[in-house]
N, C-alpha and C positions, 0 to 999 in steps of 0.2 A: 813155205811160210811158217814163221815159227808162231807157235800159241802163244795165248794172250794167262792173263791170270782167271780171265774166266771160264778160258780151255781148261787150263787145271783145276780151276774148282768143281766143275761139272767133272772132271775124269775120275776124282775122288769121290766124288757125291754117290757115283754112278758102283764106285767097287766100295765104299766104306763099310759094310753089312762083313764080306767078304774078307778082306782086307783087317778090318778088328779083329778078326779070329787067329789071325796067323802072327800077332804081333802083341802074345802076353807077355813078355818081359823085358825088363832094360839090360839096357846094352851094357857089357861089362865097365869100356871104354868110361860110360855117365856114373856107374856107381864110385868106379875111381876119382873121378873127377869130385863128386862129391864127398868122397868120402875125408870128416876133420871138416870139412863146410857147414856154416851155418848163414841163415838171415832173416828179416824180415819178411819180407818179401823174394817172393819166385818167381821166373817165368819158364814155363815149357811154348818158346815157339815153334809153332810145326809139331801141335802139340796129338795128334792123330785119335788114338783111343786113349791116351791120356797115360801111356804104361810106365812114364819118364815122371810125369806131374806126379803120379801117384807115389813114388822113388821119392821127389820134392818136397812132398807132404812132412816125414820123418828129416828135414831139414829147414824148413823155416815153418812161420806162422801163417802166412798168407801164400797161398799159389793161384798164378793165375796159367788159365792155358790159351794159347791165342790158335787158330789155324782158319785157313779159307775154306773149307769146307764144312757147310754145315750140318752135311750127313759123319763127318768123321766127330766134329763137336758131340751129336747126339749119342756116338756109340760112347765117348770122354764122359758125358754124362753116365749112363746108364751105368760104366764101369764103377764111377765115384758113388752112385746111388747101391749098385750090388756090395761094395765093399767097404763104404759106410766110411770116406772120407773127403774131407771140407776142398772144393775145386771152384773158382771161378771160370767163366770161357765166355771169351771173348773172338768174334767172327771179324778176321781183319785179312788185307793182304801183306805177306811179311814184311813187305817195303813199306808200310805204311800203319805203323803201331799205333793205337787209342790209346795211350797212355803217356801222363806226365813225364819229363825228364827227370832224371837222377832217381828212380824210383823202386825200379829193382836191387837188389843184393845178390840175386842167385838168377845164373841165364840157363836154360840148355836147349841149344840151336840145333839138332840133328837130323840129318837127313832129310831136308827140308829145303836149304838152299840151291842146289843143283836143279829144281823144276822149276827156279825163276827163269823167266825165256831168255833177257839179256842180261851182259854184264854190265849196264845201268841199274835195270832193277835189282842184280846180284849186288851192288856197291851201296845203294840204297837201302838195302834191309842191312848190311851190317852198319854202318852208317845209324840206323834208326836203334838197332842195338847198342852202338855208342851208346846214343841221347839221353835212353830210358836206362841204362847200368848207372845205380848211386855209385858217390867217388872210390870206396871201397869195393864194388859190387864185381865181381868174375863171371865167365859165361865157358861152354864150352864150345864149338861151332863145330859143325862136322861133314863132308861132302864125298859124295863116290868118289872115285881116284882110278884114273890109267895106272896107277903100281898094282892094281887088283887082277887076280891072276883073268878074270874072262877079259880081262882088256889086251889086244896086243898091240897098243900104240903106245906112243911116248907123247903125242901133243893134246894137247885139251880140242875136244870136239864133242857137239850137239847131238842126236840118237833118242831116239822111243823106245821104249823097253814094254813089252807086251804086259798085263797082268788077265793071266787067263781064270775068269768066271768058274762054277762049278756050270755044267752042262758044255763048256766049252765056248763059249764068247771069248776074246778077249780086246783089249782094253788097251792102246795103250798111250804111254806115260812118259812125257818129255825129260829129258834130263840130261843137263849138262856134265860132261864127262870132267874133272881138273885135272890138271897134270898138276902134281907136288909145287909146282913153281910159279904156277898161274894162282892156282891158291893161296901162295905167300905174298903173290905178289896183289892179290884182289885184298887179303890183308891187308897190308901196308898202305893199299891207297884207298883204305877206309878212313874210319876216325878212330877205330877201336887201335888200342896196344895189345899187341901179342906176348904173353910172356911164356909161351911155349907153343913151336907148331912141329907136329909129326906125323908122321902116318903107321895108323895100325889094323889088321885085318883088311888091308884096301881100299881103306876112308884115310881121305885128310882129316886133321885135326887143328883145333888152336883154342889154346886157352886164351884168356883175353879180357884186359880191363878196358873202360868205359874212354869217354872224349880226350883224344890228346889235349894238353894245356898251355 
């Protein structure tokens, strides 16, 4: 049976103490992407301990961080309270944003999509990504990938990935595998525009304007 979004919000809740410790910096991939970007408005979905919002901060005026978890929210806070910069957060499921359309300027989607259970819900959170990117507004989206050397398949397939505890518990953590093509093609039959998809260090990629017209 596959989980639901409140399998995964409890799976995070459960490691987010853990989990914020091992994940202080952005990923090369999101500083690129921002980097020459500015806006108003930001959004870190799938925003965990906030290490990307924080990245955001030094490129618009407003950031907001959204994620389902409200144990990974708390560590996003505590981060922006230690380090003494301006974060909104907002507790939502990705498919399903609290926020106005055309509203964002600045998206980053990372590593966040692959623990939606289906690809309904995975077409629905880019989808919702469209709605809320203003007309000018880019995003970058990101997903594990079978090109990545632990995978040895070629086709997209579903898998738990353990996350083990300190003492030795572990945890684990739904996640949809893409294949390069299934992601292009979860793309496409979004609403978002792609105007770049790649893959690097073994995550898909795609840069991506707001609602087609």
């Amino acid at each position: 049976m596959k989980p639901t979004s409140h399998d995964v919000r409890a799976t995070y809740d459960r490691i987010a103490g853990h989990f914020a410790k091992t994940r202080e910096y952005a990923w090369p991939e999101v500083e690129s992407f921002l980097d020459g970007r500015s806006g108003t408005t930001a959004l870190d979905l799938g925003c965990a301990n906030g290490r990307h919002a924080e990245l955001l901060t030094g490129h618009a005026d407003r950031v907001v961080g959204a994620d389902v978890s409200a144990g990974l929210l708390a560590e996003a806070r505590e981060r922006a309270t230690e380090r003494g910069f301006d974060l909104e957060l907002v507790q939502c499921n990705a498919a399903r944003i609290p926020l106005a359309d055309e509203t964002i300027d600045l998206g980053v989607y990372v590593a966040t999509l692959h623990h939606l259970p289906t690809r309904r819900a995975r077409i629905d959170s880019l989808d919702e990504l469209a709605r809320v990117l203003s007309p000018d507004g880019t995003a970058l989206v990101s997903a594990w990938s079978t090109a990545h050397d632990k995978f040895d398949r070629e086709e997209a397939f579903d898998t738990t990935v353990d996350w083990t505890l300190p003492g030795g518990e572990t945890v684990p953590r739904f996640y949809h595998i893409y294949s390069p093509e299934e992601f292009r093609s979860d793309i496409d039959e979004s609403a978002l525009v792609p105007d770049d998809v790649f893959v690097s260090n073994g995550n898909c990629y795609a840069v991506v304007r707001g609602r087609k017209q």
